[in-house]
C-alpha positions as a Markdown table, in Angstrom:
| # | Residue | x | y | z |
|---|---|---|---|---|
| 1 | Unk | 0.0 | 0.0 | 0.0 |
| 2 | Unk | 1.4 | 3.1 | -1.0 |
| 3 | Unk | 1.1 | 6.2 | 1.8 |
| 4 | Unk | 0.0 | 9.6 | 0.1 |
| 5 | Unk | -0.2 | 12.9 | 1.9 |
| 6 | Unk | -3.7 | 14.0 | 1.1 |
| 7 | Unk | -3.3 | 17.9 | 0.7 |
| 8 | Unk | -0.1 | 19.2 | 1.9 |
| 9 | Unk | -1.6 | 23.4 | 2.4 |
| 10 | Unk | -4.5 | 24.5 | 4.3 |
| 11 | Unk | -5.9 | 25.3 | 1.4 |
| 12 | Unk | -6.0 | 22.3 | 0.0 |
| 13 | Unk | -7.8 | 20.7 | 2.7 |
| 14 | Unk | -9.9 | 23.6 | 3.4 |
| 15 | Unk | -11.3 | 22.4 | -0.8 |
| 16 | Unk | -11.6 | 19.3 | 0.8 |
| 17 | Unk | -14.0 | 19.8 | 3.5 |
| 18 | Unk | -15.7 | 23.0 | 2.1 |
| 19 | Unk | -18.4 | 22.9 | 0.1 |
| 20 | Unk | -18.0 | 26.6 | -1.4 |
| 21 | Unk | -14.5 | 26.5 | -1.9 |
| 22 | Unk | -13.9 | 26.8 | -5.9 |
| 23 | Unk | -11.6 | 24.1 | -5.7 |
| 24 | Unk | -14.1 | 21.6 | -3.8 |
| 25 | Unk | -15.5 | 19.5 | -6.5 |
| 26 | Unk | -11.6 | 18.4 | -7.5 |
| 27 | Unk | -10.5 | 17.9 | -3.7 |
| 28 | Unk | -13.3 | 16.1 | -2.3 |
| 29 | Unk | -13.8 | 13.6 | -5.9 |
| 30 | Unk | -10.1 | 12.8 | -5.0 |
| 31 | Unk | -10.3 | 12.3 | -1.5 |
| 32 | Unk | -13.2 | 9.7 | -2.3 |
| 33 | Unk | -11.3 | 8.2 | -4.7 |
| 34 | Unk | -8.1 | 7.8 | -2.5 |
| 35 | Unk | -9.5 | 7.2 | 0.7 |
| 36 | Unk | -10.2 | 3.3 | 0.6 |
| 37 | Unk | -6.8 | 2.6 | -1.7 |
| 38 | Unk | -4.6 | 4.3 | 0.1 |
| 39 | Unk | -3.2 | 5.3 | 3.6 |
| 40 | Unk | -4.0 | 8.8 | 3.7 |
| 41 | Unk | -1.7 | 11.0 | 5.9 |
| 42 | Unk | -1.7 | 14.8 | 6.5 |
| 43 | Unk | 0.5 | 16.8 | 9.0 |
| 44 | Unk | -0.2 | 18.5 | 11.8 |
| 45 | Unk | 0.7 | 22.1 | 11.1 |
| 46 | Unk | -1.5 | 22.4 | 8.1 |
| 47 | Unk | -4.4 | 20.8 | 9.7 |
| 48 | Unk | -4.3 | 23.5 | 12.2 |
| 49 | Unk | -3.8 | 26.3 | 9.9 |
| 50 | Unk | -7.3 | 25.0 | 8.1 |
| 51 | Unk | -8.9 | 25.6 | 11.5 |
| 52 | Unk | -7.7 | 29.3 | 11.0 |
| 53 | Unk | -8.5 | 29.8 | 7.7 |
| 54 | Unk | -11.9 | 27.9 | 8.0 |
| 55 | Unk | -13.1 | 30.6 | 10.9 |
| 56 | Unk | -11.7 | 33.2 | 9.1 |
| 57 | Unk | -12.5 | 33.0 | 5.9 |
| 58 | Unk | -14.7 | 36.3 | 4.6 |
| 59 | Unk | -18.3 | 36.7 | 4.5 |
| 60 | Unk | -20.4 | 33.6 | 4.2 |
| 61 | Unk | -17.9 | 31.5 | 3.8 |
| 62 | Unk | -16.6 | 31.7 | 7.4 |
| 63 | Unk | -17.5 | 29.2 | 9.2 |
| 64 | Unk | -17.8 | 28.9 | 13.2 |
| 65 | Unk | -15.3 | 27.2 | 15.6 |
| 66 | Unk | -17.5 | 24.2 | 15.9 |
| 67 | Unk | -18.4 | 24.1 | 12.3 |
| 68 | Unk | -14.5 | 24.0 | 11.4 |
| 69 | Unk | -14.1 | 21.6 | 13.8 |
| 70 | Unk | -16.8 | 19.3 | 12.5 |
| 71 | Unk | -15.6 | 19.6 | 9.3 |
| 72 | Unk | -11.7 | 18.7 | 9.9 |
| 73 | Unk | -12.9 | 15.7 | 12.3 |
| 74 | Unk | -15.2 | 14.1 | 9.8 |
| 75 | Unk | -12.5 | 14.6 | 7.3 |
| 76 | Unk | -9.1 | 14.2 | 8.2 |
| 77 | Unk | -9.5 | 12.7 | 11.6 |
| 78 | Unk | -11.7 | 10.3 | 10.1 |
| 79 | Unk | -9.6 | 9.3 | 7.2 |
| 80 | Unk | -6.1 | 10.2 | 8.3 |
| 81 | Unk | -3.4 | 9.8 | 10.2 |
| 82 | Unk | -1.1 | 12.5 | 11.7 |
| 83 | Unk | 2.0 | 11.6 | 11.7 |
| 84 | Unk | 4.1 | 12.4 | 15.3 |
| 85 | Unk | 6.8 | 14.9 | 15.3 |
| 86 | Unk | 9.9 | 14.2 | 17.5 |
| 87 | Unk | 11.1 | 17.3 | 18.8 |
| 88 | Unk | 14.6 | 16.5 | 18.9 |
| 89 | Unk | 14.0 | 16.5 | 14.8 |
| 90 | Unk | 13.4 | 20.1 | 14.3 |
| 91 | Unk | 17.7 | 20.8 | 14.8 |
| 92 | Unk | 18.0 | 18.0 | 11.9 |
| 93 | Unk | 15.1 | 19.9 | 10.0 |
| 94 | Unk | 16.8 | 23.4 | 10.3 |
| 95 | Unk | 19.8 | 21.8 | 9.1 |
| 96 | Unk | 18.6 | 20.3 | 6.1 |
| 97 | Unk | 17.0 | 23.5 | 5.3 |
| 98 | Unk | 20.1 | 26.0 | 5.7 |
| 99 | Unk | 22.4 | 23.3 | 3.6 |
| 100 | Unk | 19.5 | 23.4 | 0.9 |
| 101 | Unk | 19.2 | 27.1 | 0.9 |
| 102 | Unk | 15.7 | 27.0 | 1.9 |
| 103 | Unk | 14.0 | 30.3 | 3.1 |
| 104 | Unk | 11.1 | 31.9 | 3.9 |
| 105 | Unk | 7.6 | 30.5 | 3.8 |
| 106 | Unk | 9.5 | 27.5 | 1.8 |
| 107 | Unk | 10.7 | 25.9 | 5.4 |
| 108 | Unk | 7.2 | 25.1 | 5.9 |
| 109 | Unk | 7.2 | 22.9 | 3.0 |
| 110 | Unk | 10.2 | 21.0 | 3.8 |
| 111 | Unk | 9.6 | 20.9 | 7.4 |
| 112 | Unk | 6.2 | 18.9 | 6.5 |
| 113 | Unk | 8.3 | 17.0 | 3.7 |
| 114 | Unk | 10.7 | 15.5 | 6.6 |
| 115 | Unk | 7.9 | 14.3 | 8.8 |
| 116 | Unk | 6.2 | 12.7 | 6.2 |
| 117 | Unk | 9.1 | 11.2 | 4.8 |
| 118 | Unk | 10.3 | 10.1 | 8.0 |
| 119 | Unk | 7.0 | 8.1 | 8.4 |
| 120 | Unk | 7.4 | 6.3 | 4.6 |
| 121 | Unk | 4.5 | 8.7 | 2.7 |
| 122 | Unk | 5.1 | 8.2 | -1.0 |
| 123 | Unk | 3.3 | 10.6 | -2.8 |
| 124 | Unk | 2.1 | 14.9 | -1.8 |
| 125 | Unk | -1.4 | 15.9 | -3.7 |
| 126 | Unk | -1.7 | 19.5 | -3.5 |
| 127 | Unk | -2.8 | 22.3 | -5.4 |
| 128 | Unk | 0.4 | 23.9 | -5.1 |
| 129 | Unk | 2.7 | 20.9 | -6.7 |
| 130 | Unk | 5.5 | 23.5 | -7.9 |
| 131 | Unk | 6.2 | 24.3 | -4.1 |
| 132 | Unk | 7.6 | 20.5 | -3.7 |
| 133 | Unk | 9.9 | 20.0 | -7.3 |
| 134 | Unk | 12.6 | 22.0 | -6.4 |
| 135 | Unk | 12.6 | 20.7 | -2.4 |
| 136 | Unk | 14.6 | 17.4 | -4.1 |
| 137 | Unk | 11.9 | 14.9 | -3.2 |
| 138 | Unk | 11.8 | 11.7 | -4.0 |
| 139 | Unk | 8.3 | 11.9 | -3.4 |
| 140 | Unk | 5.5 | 11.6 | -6.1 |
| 141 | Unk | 3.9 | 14.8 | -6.4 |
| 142 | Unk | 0.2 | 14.6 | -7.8 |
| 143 | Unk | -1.0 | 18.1 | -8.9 |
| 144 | Unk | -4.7 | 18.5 | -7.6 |
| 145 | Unk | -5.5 | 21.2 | -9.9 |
| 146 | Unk | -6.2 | 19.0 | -13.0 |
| 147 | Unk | -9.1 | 17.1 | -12.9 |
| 148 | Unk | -6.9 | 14.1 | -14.1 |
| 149 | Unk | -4.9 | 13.8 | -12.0 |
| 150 | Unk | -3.4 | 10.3 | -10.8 |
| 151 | Unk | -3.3 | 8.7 | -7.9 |
């Protein structure tokens, strides 16, 4: 069984689990059709930056604590597992990033690259694939954007 990161940014779960997100129909058709063939795995910083963009989101479209809450439990709790982080790994992590040249925003990236790598994921679906090609992964990266895309 292959292990896939199912959507890497909070934006990419926040498709996933809400309904007017323009990006919904293509996240939620993949998480249906990844969910019983694969191990599905997202990390813990992005799950919790959904729960800040789900309550903050503008308008309508904000959704209330326990609605966001709802939504990520029936989703990714549900379906997923959330890999553990050992603390001691973070030194290892900020090592790997100055010796790449990583900076900025991109740490975030890698940093969730290493856990899931360190826990034998195979595979990153995102809607933001070009963030992960130049991170020298050995990781598939599937590109949620196209409705085609593989699993």
């Amino acid at each position: 069984m292959r292990v896939f990161l199912f959507f890497y940014t909070p934006v990419s779960i926040v498709a996933g689990v809400h309904a007017n997100h323009p990006y919904h129909a293509l996240a939620a058709n993949w998480l249906v059709q990844n969910i019983a063939k694969h191990q599905l795995m997202a990390a813990h910083h992005p799950v919790l930056e959904s729960y800040a963009v789900l309550t903050r989101l503008p308008g309508d479209l904000r959704v209330s604590p326990s609605e966001a809450r709802d939504l990520l439990t029936a989703t990714v709790q549900a379906n997923m597992i959330i890999p553990r982080f050992d603390s001691k790994s973070i030194w290892t992590t900020i090592e790997t990033l100055a010796m790449a040249s990583v900076v900025s925003g991109r740490s975030y990236d890698a940093f969730v690259l290493q856990i899931l790598r360190s826990v034998g994921a195979g595979a990153i679906a995102a809607f933001n694939p070009t963030h992960f090609q130049d991170l020298k992964s050995d990781m598939i990266i599937i590109d949620l954007s196209k409705p085609s895309h593989q699993d």
